[in-house]
N, C-alpha and C positions, 0 to 999 in steps of 0.2 A: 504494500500500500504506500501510498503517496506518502512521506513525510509529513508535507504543510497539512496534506488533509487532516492527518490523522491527528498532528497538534491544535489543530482546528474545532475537531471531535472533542478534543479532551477540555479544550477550553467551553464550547459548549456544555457538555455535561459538569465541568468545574463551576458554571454557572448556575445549574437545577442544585448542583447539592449546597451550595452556599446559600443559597436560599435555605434549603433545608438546618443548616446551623442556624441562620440569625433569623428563619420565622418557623419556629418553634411552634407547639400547638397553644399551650399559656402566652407566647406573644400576639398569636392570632387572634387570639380565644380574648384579650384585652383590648389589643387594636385594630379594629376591624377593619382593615381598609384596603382597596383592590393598588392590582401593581400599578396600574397608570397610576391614580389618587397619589397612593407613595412617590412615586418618581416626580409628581409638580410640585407634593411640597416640599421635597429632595432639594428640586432643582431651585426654587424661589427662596430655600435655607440658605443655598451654597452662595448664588448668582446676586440675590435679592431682588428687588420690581422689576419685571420683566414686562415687553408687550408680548400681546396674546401669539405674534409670529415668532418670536424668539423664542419663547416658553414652550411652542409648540416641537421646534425645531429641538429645546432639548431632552424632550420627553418622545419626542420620535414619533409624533400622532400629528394627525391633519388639524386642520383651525376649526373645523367644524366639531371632528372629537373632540377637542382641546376645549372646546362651549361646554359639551355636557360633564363633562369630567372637572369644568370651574362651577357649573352650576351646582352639583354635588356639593364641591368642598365652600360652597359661600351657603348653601344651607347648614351645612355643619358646623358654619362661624370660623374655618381653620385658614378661609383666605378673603380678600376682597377685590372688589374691582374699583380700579379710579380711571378719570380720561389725564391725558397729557394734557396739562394747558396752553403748550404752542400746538395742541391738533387736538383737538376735541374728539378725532373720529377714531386718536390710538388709544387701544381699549387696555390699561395695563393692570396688571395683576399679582399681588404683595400679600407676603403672608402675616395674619394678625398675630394678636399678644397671643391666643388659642391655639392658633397653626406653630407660633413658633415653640410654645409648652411642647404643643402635643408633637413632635418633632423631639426634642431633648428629651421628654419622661418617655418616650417609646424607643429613643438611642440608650438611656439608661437604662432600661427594661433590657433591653437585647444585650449591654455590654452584662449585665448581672447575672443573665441565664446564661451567658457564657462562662463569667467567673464562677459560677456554683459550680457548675460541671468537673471543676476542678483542673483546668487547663493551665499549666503553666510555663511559663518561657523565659529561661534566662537570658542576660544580653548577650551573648551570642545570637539564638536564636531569634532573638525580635530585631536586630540588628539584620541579619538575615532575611528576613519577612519583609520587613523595609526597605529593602534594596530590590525584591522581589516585586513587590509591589509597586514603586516607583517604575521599577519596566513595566509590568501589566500596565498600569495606568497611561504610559507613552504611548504600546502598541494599541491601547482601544480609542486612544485621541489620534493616533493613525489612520486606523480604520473610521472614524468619522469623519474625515478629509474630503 
C-alpha cells in the first residue's frame, strides 16, 4: 500500500479515536452539543468576532449551514449576533459571557476526565507530544491551503 495513503488512514482514524478520549460519555452526557455547535464556538474562542463568511470558512460549512447552526447557539445564549457599523449588511458573530463559560467548564471537564484516568507524562514525554503536535498542527494548516 501507498505510504501517504496509508499515513492518511491512520490520521483519519487518529481523528475518531480522539474524539473518543476527550468526549467521553459523562462529557457528553453534560454537554450536549453536536460537532458543528462545538467547532463555532471553538473557532469564535480561539479567533474571536468573526463575520458569518469567515466563521463559516473555519468550521468548514456553507453560510446557509452556518445560519442554522448560529440560530441554535443564540437560543442557547452561548453566542450573539451584531452588524458591522461600517456595513450594516456584515452579519458578525461573538461568543457571550455563557458561550465563553460554557467553552472553559466543558475544557475543564475534559482536561479532569482525563487526569482521573490517571494518565501521566513526564517532561520528556510532554516535551515530546509538543513537538509532535506543533507538526500535526503545520500539516492540517497545510492541508487547509
Amino acid at each position: 500500500m501507498d505510504k501517504q495513503v496509508d499515513l492518511l488512514k491512520r490520521f483519519i482514524r487518529l481523528n475518531s479515536e480522539m474524539r473518543k478520549v476527550i468526549f467521553t460519555p459523562e462529557v457528553n452526557a453534560k454537554y450536549s452539543i453536536g460537532r458543528k455547535q462545538l467547532a463555532t464556538l471553538t473557532a469564535l474562542n480561539d479567533k474571536g468576532e468573526l463575520n458569518m463568511t469567515n466563521l463559516a470558512r473555519e468550521v468548514g460549512v456553507s453560510n446557509q449551514q452556518l445560519t442554522k447552526i448560529v440560530d441554535v447557539l443564540v437560543k442557547r445564549k452561548l453566542v450573539q449576533r451584531g452588524y458591522n457599523p461600517n456595513n450594516r449588511r456584515v452579519v458578525l458573530v461573538s461568543l457571550t459571557e455563557s458561550g465563553t463559560d460554557y467553552v472553559e467548564e466543558m475544557t475543564d471537564t475534559i482536561i479532569e476526565s482525563i487526569k482521573t484516568r490517571g494518565i501521566k507524562f513526564d517532561k520528556k514525554k510532554l516535551s515530546e507530544i509538543e513537538v509532535h503536535l506543533s507538526y500535526l498542527e503545520n500539516f492540517i494548516e497545510e492541508l487547509l491551503i
